[in-house]
C-alpha positions in Angstrom: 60.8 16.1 46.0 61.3 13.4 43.6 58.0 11.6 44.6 55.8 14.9 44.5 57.0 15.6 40.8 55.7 12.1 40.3 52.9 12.5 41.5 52.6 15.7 39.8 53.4 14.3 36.4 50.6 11.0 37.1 48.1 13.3 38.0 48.8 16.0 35.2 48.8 13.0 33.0 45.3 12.3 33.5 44.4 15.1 31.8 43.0 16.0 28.2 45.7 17.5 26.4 43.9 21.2 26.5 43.2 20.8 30.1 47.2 19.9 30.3 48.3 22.6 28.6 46.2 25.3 30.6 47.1 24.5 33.6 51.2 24.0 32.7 50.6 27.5 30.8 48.6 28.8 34.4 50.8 27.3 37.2 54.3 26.6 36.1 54.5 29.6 33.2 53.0 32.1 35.6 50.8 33.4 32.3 47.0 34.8 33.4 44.3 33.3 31.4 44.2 36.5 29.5 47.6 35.3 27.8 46.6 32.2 27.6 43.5 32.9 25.9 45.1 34.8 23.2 48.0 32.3 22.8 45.6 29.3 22.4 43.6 31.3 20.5 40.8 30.7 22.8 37.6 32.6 24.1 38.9 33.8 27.8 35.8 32.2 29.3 36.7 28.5 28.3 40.3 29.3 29.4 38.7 29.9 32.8 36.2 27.0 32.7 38.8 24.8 31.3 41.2 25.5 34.2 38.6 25.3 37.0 37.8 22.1 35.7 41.1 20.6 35.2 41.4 21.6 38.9 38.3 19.6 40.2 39.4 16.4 38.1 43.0 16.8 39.6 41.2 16.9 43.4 39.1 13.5 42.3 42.2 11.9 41.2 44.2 12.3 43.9 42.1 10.4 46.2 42.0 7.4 43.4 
């Protein structure tokens, strides 16, 4: 368990600090993107954008 949180935090750490927070916000806080939109202060679509591709940098890394 240890090593998966690790990894976790490497990964996560690789990250701009939006894309960080949008995805912490999405997967660990359980918020929808509507929430996150308005807590950010954000237009919904760049939550969504922002979150898809924090998600496709996250699947290059892991194979680095």
């Amino acid at each position: 368990m240890l090593k998966i949180l690790l990894l976790m935090n490497t990964l996560l750490s690789k990250l701009n600090i939006s894309e960080r927070e949008i995805v912490i916000l999405h997967l660990v806080n359980d918020l929808t993107f509507k929430d996150i939109s308005k807590i950010l202060n954000r237009p919904l679509g760049s939550i969504a954008w922002q979150y898809n591709s924090a998600l496709k940098k996250l699947r290059r890394f892991q194979y680095e």
